[in-house]
MDAnalysis code that builds the backbone (N, CA, C; Angstrom):
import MDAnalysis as mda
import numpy as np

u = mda.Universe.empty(627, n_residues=209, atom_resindex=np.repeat(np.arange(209), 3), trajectory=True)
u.add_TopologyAttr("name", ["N", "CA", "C"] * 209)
u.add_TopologyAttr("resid", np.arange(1, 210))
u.add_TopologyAttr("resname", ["UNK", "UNK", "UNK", "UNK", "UNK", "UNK", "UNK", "UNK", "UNK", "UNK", "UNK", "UNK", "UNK", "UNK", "UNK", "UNK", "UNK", "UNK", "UNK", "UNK", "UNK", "UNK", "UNK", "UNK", "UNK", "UNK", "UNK", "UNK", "UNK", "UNK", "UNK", "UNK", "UNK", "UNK", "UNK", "UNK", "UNK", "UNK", "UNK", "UNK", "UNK", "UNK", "UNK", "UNK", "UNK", "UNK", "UNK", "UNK", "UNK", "UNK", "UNK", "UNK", "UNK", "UNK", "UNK", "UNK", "UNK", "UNK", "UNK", "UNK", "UNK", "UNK", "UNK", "UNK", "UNK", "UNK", "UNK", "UNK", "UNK", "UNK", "UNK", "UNK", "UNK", "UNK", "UNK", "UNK", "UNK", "UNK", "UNK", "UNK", "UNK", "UNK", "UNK", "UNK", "UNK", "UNK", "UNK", "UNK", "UNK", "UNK", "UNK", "UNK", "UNK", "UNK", "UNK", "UNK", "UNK", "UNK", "UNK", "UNK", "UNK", "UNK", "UNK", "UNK", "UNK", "UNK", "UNK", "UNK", "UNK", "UNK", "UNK", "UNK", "UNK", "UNK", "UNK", "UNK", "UNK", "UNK", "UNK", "UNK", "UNK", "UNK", "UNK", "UNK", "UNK", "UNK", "UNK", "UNK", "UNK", "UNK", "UNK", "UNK", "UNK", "UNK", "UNK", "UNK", "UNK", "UNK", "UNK", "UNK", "UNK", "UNK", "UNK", "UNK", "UNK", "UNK", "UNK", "UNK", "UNK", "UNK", "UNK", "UNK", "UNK", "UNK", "UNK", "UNK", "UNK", "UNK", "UNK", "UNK", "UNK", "UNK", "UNK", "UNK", "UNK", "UNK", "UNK", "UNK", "UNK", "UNK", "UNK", "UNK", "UNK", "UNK", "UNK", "UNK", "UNK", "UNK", "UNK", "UNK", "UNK", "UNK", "UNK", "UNK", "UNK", "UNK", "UNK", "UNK", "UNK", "UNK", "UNK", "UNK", "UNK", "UNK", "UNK", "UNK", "UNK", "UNK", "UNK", "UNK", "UNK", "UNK", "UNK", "UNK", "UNK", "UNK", "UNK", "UNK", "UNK"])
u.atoms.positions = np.array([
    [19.733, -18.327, -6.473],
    [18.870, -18.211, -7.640],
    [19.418, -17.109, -8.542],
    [19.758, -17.563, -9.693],
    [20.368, -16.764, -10.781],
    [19.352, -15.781, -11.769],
    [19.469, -14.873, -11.428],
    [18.316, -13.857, -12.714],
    [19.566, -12.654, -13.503],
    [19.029, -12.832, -14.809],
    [19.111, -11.874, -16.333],
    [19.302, -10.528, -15.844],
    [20.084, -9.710, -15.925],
    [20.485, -8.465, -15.530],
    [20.042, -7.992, -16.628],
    [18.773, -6.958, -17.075],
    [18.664, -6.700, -18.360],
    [19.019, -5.351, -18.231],
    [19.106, -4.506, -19.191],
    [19.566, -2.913, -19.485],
    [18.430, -2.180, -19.790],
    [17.877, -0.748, -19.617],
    [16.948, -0.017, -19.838],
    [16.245, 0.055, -21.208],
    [17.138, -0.900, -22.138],
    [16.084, -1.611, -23.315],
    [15.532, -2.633, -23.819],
    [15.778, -3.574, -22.501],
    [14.895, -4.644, -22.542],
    [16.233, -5.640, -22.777],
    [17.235, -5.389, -23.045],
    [18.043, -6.511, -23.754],
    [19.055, -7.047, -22.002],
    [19.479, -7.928, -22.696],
    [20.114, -8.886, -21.627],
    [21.790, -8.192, -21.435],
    [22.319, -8.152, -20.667],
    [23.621, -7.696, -19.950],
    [24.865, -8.524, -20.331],
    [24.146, -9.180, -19.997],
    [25.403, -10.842, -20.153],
    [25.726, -11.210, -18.844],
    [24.946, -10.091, -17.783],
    [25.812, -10.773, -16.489],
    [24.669, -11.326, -15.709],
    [24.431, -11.877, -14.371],
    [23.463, -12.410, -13.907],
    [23.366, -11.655, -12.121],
    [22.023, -11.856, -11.563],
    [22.270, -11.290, -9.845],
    [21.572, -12.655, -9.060],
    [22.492, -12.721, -8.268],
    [22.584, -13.571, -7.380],
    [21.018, -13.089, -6.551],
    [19.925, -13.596, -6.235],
    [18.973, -13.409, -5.441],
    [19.016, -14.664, -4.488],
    [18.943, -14.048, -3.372],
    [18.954, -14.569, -2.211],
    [17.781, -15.772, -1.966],
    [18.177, -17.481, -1.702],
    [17.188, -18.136, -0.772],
    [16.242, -17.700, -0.188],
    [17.030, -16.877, 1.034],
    [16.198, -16.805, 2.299],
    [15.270, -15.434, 2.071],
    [15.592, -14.744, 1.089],
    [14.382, -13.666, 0.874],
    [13.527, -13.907, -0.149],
    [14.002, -14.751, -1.232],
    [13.182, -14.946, -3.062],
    [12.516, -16.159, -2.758],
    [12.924, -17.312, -2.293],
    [12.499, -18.368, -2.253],
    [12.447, -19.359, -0.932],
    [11.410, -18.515, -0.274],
    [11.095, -19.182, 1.033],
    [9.380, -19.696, 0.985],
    [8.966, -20.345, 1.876],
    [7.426, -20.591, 1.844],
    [6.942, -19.576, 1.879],
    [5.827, -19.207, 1.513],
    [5.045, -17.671, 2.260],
    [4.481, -18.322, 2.933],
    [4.332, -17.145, 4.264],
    [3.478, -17.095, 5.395],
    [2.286, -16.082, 4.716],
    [1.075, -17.082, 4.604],
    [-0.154, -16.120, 4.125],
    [-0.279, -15.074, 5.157],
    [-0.489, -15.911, 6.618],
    [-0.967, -14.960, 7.376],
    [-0.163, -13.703, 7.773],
    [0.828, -13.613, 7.722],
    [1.953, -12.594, 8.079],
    [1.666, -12.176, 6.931],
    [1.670, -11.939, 5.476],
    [1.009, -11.367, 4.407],
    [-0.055, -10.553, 4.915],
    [-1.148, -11.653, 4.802],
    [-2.634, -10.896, 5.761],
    [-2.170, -9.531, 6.455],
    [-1.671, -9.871, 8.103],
    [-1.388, -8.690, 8.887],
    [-0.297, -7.649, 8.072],
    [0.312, -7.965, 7.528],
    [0.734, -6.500, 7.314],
    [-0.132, -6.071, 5.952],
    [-0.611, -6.683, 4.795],
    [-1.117, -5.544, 4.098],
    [-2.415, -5.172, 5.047],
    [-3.215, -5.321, 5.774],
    [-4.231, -4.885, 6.937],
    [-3.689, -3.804, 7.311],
    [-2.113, -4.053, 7.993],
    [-2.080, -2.909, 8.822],
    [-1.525, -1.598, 8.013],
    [-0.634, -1.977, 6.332],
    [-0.437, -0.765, 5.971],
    [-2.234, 0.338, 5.240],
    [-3.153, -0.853, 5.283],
    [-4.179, -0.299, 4.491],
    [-4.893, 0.552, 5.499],
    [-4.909, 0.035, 7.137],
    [-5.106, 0.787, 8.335],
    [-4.464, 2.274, 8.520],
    [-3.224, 1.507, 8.202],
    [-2.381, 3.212, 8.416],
    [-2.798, 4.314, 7.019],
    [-3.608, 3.987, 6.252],
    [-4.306, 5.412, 5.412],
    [-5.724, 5.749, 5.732],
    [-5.741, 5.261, 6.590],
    [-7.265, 5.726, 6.850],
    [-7.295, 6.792, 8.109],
    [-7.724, 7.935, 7.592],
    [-7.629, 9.319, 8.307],
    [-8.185, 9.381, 9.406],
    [-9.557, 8.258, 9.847],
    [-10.757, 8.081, 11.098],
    [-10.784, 9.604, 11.351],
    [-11.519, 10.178, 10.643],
    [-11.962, 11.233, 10.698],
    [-13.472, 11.856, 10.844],
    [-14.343, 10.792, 10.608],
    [-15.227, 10.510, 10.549],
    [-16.019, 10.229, 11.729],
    [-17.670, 11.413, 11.340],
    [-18.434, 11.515, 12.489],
    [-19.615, 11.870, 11.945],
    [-20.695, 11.190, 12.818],
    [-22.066, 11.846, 12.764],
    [-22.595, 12.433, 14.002],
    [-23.421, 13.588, 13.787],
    [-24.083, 14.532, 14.769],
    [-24.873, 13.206, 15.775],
    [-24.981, 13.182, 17.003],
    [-25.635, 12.424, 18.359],
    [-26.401, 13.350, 18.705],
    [-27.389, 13.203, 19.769],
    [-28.733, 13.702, 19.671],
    [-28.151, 14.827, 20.533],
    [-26.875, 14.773, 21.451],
    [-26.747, 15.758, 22.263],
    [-26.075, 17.124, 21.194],
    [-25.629, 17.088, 19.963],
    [-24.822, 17.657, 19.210],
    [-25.999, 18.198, 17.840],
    [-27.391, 17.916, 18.103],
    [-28.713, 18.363, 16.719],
    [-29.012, 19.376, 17.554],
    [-29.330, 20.326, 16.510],
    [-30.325, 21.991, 17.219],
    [-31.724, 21.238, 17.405],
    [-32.371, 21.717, 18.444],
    [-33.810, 21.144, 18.758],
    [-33.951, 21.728, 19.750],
    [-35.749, 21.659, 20.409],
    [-36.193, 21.507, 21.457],
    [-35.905, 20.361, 22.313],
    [-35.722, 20.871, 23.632],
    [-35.580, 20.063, 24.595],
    [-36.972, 19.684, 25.362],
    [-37.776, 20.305, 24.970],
    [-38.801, 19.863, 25.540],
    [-39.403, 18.392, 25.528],
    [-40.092, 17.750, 26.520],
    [-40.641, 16.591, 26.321],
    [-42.069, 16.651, 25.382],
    [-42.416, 15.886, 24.068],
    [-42.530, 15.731, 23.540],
    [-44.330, 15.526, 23.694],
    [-44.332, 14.815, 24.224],
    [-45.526, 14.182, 24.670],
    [-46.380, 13.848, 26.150],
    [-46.698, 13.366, 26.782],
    [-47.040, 12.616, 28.181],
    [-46.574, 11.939, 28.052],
    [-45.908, 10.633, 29.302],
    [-45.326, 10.012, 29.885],
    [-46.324, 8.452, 29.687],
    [-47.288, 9.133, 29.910],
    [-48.360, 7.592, 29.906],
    [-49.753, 8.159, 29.417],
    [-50.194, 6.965, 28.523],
    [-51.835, 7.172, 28.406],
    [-52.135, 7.385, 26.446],
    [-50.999, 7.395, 26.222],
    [-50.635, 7.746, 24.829],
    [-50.858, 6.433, 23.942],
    [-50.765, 5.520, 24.375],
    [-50.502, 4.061, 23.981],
    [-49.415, 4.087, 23.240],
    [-48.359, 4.935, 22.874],
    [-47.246, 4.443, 22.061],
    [-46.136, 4.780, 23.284],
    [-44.874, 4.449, 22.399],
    [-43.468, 4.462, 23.768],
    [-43.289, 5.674, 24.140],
    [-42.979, 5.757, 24.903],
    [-42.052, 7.034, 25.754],
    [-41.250, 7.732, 24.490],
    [-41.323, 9.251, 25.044],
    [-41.002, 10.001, 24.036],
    [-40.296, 11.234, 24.856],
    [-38.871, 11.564, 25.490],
    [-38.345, 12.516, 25.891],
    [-37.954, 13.818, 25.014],
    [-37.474, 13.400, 23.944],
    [-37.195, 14.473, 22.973],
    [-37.004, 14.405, 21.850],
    [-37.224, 15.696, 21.029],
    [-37.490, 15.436, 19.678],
    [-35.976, 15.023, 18.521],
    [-35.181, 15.212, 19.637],
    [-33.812, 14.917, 18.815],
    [-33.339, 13.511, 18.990],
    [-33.845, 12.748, 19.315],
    [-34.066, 11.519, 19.754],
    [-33.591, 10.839, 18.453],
    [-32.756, 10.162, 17.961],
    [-32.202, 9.198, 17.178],
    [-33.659, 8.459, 16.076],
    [-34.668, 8.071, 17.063],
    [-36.319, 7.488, 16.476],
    [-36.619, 8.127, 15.835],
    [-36.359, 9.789, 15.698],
    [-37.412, 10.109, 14.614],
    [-36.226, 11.038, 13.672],
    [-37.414, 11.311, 12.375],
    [-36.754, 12.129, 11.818],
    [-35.680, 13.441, 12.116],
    [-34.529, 13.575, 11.335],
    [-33.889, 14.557, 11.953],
    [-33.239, 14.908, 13.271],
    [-33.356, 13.628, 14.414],
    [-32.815, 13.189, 15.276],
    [-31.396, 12.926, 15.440],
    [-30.501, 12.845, 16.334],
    [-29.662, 12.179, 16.187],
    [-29.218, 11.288, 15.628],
    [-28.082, 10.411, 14.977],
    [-27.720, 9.196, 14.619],
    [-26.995, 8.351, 16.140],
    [-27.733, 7.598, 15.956],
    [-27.367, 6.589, 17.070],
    [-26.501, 5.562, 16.817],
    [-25.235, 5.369, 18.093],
    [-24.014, 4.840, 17.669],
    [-23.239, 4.936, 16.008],
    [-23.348, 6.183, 15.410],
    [-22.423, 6.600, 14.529],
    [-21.111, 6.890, 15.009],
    [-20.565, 6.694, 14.009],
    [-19.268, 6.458, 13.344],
    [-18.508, 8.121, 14.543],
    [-17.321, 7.455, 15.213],
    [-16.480, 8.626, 16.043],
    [-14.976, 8.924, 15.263],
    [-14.560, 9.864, 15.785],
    [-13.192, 9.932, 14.945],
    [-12.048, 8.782, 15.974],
    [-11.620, 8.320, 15.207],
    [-11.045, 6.952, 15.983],
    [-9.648, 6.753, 15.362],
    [-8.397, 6.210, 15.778],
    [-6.796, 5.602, 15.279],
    [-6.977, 4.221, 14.973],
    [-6.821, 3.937, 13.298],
    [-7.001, 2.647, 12.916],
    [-6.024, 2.025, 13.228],
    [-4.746, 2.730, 13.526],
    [-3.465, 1.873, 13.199],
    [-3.737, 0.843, 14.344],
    [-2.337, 0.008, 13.749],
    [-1.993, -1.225, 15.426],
    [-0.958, -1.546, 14.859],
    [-0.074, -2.084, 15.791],
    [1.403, -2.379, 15.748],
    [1.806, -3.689, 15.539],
    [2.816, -4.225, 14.501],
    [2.906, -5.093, 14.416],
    [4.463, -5.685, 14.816],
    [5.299, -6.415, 15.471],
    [6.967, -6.544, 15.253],
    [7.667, -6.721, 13.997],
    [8.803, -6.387, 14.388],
    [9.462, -6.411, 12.911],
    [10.025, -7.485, 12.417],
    [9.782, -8.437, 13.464],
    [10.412, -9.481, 12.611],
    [8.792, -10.156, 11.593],
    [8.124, -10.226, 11.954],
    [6.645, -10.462, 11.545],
    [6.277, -9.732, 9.978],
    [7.057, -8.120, 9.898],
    [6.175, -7.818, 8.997],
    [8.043, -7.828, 7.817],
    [9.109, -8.260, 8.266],
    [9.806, -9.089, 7.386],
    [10.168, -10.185, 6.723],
    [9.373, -11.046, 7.746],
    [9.033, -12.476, 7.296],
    [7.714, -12.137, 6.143],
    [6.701, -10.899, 6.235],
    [5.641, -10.712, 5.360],
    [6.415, -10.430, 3.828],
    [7.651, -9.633, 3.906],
    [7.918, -8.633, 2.723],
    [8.523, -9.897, 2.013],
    [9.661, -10.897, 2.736],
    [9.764, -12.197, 2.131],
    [9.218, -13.077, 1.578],
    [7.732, -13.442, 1.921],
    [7.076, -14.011, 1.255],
    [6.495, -13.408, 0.044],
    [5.609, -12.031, 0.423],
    [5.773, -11.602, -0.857],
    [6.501, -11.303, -2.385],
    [7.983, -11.281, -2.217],
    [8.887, -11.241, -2.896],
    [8.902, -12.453, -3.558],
    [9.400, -13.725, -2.539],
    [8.893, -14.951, -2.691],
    [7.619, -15.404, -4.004],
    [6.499, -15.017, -3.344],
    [5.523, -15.235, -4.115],
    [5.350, -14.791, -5.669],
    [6.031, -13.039, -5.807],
    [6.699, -13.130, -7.160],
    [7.639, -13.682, -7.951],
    [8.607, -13.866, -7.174],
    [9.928, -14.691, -7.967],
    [9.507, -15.951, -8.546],
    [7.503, -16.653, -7.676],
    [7.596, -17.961, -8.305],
    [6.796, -18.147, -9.166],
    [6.100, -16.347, -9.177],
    [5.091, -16.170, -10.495],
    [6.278, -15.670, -11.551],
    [7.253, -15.319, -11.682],
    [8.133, -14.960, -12.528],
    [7.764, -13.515, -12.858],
    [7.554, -12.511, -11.698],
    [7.358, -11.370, -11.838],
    [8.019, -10.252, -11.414],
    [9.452, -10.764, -11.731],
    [10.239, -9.794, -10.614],
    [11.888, -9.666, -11.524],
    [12.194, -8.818, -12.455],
    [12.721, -8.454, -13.418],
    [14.155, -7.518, -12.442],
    [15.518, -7.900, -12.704],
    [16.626, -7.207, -12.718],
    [17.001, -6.116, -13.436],
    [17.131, -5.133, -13.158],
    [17.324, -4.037, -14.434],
    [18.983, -3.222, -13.764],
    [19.650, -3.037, -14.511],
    [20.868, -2.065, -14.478],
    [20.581, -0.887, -13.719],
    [21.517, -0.331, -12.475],
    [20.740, 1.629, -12.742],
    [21.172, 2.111, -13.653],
    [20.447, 2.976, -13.527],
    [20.434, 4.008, -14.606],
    [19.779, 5.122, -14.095],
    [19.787, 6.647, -15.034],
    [19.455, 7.555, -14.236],
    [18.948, 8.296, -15.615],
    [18.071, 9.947, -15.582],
    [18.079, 10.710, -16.705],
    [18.837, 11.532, -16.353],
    [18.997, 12.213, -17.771],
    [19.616, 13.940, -17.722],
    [18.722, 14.556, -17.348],
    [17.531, 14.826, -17.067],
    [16.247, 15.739, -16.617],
    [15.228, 15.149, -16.357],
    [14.216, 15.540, -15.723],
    [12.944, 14.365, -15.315],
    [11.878, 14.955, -16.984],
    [11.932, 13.617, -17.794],
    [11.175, 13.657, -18.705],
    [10.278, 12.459, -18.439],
    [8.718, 12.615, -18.984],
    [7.824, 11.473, -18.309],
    [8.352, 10.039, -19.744],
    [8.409, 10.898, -20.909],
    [8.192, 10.051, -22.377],
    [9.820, 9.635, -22.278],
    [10.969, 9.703, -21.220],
    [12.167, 8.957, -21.150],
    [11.637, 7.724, -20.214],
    [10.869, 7.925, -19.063],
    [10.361, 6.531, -18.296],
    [9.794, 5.609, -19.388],
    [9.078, 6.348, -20.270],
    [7.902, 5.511, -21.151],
    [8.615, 5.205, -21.605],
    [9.545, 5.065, -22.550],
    [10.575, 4.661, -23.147],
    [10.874, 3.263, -22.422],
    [11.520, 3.540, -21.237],
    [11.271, 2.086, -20.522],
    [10.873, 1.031, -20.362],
    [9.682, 1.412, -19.608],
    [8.656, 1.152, -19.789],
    [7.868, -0.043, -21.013],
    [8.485, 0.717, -21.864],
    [7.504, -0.002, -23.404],
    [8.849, -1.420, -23.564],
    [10.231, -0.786, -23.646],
    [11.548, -1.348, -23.876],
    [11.067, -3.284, -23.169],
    [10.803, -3.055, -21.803],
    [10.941, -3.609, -20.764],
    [9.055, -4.484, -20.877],
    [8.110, -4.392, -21.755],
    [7.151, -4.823, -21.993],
    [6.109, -4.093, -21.191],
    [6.384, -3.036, -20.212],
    [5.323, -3.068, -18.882],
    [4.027, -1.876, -18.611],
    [4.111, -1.500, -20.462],
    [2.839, -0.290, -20.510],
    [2.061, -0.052, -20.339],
    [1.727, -1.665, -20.398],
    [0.297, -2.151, -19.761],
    [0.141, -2.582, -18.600],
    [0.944, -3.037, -18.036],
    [1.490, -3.469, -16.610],
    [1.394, -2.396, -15.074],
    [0.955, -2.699, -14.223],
    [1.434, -2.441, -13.454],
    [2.485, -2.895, -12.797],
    [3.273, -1.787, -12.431],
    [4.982, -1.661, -12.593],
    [5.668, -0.946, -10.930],
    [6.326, -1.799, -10.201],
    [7.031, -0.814, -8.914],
    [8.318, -0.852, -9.454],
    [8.716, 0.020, -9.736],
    [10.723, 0.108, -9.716],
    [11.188, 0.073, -8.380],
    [12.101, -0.238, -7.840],
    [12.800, 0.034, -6.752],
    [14.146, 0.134, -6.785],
    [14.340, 1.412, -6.667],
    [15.893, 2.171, -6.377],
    [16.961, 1.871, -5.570],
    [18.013, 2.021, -5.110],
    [19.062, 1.927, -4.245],
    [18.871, 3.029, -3.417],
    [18.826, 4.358, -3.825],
    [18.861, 5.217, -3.449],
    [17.485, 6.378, -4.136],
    [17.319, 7.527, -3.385],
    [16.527, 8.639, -4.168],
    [17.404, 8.994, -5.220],
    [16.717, 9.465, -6.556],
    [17.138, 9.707, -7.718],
    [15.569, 10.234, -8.116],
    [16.098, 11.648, -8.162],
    [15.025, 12.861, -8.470],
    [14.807, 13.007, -9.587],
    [15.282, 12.651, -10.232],
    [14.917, 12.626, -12.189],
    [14.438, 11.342, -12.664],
    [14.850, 10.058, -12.329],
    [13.692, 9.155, -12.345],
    [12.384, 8.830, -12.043],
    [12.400, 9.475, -10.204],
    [10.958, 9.216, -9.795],
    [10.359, 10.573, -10.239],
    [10.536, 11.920, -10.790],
    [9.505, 12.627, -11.302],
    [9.275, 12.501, -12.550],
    [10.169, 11.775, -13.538],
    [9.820, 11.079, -14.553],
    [8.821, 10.036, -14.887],
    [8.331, 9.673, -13.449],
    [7.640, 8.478, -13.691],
    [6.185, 8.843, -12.870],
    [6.309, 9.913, -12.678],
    [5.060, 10.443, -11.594],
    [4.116, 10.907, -12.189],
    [4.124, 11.009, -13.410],
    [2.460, 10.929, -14.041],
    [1.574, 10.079, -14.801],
    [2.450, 8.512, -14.352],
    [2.352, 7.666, -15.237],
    [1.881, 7.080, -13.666],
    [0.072, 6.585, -13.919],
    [-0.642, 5.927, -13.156],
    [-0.512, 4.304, -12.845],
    [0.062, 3.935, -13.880],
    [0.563, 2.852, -13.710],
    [1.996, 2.313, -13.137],
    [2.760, 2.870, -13.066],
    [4.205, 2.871, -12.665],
    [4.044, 3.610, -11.223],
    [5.238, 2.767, -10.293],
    [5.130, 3.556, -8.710],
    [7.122, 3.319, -8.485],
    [7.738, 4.272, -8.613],
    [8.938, 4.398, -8.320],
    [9.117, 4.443, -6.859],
    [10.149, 3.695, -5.735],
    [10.341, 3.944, -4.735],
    [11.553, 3.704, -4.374],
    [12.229, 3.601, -3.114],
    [13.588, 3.412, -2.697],
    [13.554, 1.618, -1.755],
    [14.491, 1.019, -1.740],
    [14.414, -0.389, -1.431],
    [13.982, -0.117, -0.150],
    [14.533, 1.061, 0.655],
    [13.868, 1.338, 2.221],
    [12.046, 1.824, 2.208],
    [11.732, 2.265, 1.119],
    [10.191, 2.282, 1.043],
    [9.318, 0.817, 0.657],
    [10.086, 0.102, 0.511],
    [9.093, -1.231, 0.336],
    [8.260, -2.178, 0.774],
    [6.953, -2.221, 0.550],
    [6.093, -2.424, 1.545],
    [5.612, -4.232, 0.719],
    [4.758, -5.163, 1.874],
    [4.228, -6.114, 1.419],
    [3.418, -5.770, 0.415],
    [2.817, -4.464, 0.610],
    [0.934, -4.618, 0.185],
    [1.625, -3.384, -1.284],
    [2.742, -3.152, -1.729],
    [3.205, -2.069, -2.712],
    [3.893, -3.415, -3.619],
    [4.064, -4.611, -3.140],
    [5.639, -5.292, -4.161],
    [4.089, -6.723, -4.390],
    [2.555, -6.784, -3.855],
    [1.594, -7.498, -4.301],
    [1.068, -6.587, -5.366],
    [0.860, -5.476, -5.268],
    [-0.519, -4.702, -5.409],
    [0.364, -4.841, -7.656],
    [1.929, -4.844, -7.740],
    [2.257, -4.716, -8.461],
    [2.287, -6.160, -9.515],
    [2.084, -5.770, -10.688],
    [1.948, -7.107, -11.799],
    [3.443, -7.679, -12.101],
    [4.630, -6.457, -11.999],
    [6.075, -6.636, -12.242],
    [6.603, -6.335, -11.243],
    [7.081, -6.350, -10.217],
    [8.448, -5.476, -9.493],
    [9.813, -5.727, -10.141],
    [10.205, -4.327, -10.567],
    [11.629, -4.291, -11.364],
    [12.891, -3.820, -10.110],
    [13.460, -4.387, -9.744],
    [14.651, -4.237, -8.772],
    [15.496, -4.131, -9.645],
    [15.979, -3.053, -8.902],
    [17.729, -2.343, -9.640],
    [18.605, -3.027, -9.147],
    [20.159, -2.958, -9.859],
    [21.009, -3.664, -9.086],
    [21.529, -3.104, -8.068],
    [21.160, -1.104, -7.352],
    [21.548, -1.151, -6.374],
    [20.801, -1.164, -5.354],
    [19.545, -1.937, -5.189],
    [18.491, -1.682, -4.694],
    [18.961, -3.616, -3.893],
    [19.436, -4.371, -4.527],
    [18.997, -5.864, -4.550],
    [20.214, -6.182, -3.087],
    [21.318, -5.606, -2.800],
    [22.081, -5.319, -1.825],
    [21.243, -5.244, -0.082],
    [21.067, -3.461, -0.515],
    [20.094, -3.370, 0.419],
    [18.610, -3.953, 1.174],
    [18.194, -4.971, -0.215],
    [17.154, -5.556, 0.344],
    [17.337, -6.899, 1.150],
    [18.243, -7.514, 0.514],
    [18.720, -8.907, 0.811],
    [19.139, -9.012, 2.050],
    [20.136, -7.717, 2.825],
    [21.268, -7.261, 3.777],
    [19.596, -6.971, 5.240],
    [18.727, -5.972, 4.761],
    [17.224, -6.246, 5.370],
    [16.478, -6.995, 5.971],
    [16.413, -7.806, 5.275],
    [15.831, -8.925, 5.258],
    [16.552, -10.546, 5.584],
    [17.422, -10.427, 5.434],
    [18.062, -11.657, 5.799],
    [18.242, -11.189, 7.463],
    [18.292, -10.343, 7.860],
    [18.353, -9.982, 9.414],
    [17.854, -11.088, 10.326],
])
């Protein structure tokens, strides 16, 4: 599959990049989609989270009431979950969301996703390129060149390049990363993914595994 090598102003190269069959244009597997954006959305969740149990509330321990003759239920203590200011019963513990998935599973995921853009026509070739200094209004420049101001936008690099991605780091819409940071649920979540040409090597070489 042949795609437009365009240059950092939107205009065409003259040359073309070979994108790979077996990574751009395969069926998607929904469900392998499914499990991995699950499990990267698992892996941000801190499970940090807890509520006080009746053994963990300041209170009297004393029993409350009589045992019988009361006509209402049994009543041991006042920290008791039933009443006000009690414990919370079966609340939330600090817990590990993650779970593990194989790798061939969550590369067959990143394929389809890719896939699934190449057949929405959302997945743009761009030249590298680099700045002389990390300026945010040189990304924007881009950015605007390339249509995607309004867009949500992932670039993906060949390599780290420290003056691009802090160029682009205050711009909420744009997410700069390296072809080894690329996730299912980062190349959906995006309206464009722009792949560099030294980024398209490393992904293909990945993934075709």
């Amino acid at each position: 599959m042949k795609v437009a090598v365009l240059d950092i102003n939107g205009k065409d190269t003259g040359r073309k990049a070979d994108l790979s069959k077996d990574v751009f244009a395969i069926e998607p597997n929904n469900h392998a989609v499914y499990l991995d954006v699950k499990q990267y959305l698992a892996n941000q969740r801190q499970g940090t989270h807890k509520s006080k149990e009746r053994a963990e509330i300041s209170g009297s321990t004393r029993k409350i009431k009589k045992q019988k003759g009361t006509g209402t239920a049994r009543a041991g203590s006042i920290k008791s979950g039933v009443f006000k200011g009690g414990g919370r019963m079966f609340g939330p513990r600090p817990r590990n969301y993650n779970f593990k998935l194989n790798k061939n599973l969550k590369r067959l995921a990143r394929k389809s996703a890719l896939s699934i853009k190449a057949g929405e026509k959302s997945i743009t070739v761009l030249e590298d390129f680099n700045f002389d200094a990390p300026k945010t209004k040189n990304f924007t420049a881009v950015l605007k060149a390339l249509e995607l101001e309004n867009k949500k936008s992932l670039f993906v690099l060949g390599g780290s390049n420290n003056n691009v991605y802090l160029s682009s780091r205050n711009l909420k819409g744009s997410e700069v990363i390296t072809s080894s940071e690329l996730s299912t649920y980062k190349i959906l979540n995006a309206n464009q993914v722009v792949l560099l040409e030294g980024a398209l090597e490393g992904i293909q070489t990945n993934l075709s595994k």
